[in-house]
N, C-alpha and C positions, 0 to 999 in steps of 0.2 A: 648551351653548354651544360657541365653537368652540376655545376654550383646552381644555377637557375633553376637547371630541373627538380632539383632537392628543396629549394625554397617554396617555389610552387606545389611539390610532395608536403610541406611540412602546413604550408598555407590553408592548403584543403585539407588536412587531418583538424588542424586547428579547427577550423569552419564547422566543419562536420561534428565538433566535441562541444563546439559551445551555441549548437543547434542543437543537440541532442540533451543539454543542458535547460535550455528552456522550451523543450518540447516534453508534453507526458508521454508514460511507457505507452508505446504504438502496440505493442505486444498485450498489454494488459486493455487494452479499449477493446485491440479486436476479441477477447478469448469474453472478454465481459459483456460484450455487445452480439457475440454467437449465444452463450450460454444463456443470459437474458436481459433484451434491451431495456435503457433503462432512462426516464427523464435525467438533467443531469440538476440537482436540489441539493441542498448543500450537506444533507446527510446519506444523500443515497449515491454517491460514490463510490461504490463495491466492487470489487471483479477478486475473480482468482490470485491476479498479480499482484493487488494491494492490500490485502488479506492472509496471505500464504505463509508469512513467516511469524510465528511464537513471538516473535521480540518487539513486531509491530502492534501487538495486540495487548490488552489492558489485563494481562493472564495475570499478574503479582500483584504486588503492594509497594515495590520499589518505583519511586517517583514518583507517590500520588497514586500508583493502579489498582484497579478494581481489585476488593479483595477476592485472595484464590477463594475460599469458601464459597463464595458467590457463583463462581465459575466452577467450581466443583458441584453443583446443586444443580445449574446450566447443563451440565457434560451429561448427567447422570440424565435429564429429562429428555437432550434429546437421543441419547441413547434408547430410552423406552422407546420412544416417537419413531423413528428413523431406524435402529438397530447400528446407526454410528458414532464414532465420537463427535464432540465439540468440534473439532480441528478439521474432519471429515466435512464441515460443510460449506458452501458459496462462500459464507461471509459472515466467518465467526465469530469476527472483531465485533461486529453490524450487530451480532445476536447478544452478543453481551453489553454492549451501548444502550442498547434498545429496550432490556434488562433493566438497567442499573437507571435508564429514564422513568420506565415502568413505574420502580420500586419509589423514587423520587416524585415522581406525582402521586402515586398512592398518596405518599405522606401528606403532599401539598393538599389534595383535595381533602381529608383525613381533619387539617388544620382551620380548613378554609368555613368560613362561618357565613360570609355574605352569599348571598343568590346568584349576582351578576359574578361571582367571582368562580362559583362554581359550576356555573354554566359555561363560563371557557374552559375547565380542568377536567372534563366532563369525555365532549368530542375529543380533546385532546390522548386523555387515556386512552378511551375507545380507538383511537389511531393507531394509535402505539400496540396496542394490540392486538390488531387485525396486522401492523409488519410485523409483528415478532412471531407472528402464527405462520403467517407464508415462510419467512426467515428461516424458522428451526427446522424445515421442512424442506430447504432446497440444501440436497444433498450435492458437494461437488462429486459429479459422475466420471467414471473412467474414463468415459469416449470423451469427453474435453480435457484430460488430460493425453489422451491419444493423438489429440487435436494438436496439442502443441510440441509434440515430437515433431509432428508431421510438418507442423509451419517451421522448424528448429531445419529441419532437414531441405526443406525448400527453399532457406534463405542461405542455406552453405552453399548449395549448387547455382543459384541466382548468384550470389555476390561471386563466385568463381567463375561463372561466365564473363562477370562486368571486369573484374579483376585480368582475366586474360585476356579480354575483348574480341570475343570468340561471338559475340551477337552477328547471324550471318547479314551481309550489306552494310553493319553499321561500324563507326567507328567513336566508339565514344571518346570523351574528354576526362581529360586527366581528374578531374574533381568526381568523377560519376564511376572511376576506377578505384577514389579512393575512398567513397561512402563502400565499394563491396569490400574492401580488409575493415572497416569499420563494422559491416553489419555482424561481426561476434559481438560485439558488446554492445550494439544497437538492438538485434531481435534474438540472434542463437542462441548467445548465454542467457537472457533477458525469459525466451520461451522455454528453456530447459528450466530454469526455477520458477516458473510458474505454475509447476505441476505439482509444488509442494514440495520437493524431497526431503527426505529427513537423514541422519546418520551421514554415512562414509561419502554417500553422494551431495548432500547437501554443502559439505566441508569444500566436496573438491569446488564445485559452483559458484563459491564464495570467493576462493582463491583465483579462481579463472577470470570472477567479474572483475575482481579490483587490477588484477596480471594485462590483463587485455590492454584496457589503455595507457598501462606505462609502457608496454612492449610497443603498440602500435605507435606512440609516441617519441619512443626512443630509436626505429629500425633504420625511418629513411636516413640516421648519421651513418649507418652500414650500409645502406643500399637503396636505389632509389628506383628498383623494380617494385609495385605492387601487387605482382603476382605470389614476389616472396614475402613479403610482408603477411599477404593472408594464408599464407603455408604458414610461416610462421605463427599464426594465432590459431590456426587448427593445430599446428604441434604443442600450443601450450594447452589446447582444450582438451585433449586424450590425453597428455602426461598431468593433466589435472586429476582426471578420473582414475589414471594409474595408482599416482599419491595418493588418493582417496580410496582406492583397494584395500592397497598396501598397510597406510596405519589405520582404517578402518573409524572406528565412532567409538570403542573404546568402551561400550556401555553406557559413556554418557550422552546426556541430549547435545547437539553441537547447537552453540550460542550462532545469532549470524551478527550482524552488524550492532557498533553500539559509537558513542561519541560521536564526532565530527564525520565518522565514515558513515554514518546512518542517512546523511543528507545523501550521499551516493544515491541512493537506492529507492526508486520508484515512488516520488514525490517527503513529503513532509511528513504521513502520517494523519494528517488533517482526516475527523471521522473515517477511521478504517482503527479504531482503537485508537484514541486519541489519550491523550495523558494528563493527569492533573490538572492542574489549573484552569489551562486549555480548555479541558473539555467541560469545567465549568462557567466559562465564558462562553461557550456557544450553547451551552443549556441557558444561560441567562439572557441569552438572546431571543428565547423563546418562553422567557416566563411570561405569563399576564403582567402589566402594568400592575402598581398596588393605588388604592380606589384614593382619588384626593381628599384632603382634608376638608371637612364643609366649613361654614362659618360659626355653627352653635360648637361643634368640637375646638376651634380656636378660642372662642369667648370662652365657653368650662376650664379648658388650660391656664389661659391667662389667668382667671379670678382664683384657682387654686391658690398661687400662694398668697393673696389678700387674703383667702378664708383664712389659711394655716397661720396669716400672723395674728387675724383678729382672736385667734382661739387662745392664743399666747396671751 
């Protein structure tokens, strides 16, 4: 009946939302794993897609962030280096982290007075700057952002085959009909803002990701075809970009996600510019141990204040 069929329409959208919920962007592995494969270590995490947005990245001083100065000093060297900006590259969050560790050991080893102690702070700089030399040097290139039109475009006409069920011989199942009105906000939208955009188009993108799944959420109580359902999220994907013509960027930079909708959007932020506190918990996770106390520095403490009362 068709009370049934709408249950089962709603069943699989859900399914498909709270998969897509504990899965990472699929979108951002593959563009990160073309451009360059990467062990996965808990600071080297990088791609275009977890990178790409000003807001994820440690660019101010509000909440703890890296100061702009810092990043301004950054922008300008690899400008010489590259002839691009900061933002122009792989993984700019990555190059200012890397930075701001840099500067941070300096100090440490700088401070550090024992042998054994500077023998770990040592290789450890030396690391640090052999990434941040490759880092400031991989330029995000055109042809992978070309790359992800092309996947954008590939995954409209896939999920509208699945959505009609137009695969010749095959008949698919209603759940694999309703991952293709899902794939806008699984890989379309997902690979349209991974090329970075900025101004009028970046606005609309923003609009589209969060529009997607309350529409696709809200349709099968209108209908419990999936073909219209994903007509319907290509009509709000172009009159997204229409809106995003129309009032334009205004001059100013557009903000993207911030609060509670930040969890939306392509994980946590965990190194890819990490923030305050954060990201000094996972520096402290990789400081040297500090050297134990022996037993003559215990006895000299303790008789301290016996001395200071005998002197009384």
């Amino acid at each position: 009946s068709s009370r049934s069929m709408a249950a089962s329409l709603l069943a699989c959208s859900f399914s498909v939302a709270l998969w897509t919920a504990r899965q990472p962007a699929t979108v951002a592995l593959i563009g990160a794993g073309v451009a360059r494969p990467r062990a996965a270590v808990p600071v080297a995490q990088q791609g275009p897609m977890e990178d790409g947005f000003r807001e994820l990245m440690p660019m101010a001083t509000q909440e703890g962030n890296v100061d702009p100065e810092l990043v301004q000093r950054i922008d300008l060297e690899v400008q010489a280096l590259t002839g691009v900006s900061l933002e122009d590259l792989l993984n700019p969050s990555k190059v200012v982290n890397l930075e701001r560790e840099r500067l941070l050991t300096v100090d440490e080893l700088a401070a550090a007075a024992e042998p054994e102690l500077r023998a770990e702070l040592e290789p450890k700089l030396e690391k640090i700057e052999q990434r941040l030399f490759v880092e400031k040097r991989t330029v995000f290139r055109g042809w992978l952002k070309g790359l992800f039109i092309g996947q954008s475009l590939i995954a409209v006409v896939l999920s509208g085959v699945m959505v009609f069920d137009a695969f010749p011989g095959i008949h698919l199942d209603l759940s694999l009909r309703a991952l293709g009105f899902w794939s806008y906000w699984l890989f379309v939208i997902p690979s349209l803002r991974a090329r970075r955009p900025r101004g009028w188009e970046k606005r609309a993108l923003n609009v589209a990701f969060l529009g997607s799944p309350l529409l696709t959420l809200g349709m099968p109580f209108l209908t419990k075809d999936p073909a219209a359902i994903w007509g319907a999220n290509l009509v709000l994907l172009v009159g997204c970009y229409a809106y995003g013509l129309a009032v334009g960027d205004g001059g100013d930079e557009v903000e993207g996600f911030s609060g509670p909708l930040r969890w939306l959007d392509f994980g946590s932020g965990q190194e890819r510019g990490v923030r305050g506190a954060a990201r000094e918990r996972l520096l402290a996770k990789d400081a040297p141990p500090k050297p134990a106390a022996t037993e003559a520095d215990a006895t000299s403490a303790a008789s301290a204040p016996q001395a200071a009362g005998s002197e009384k």
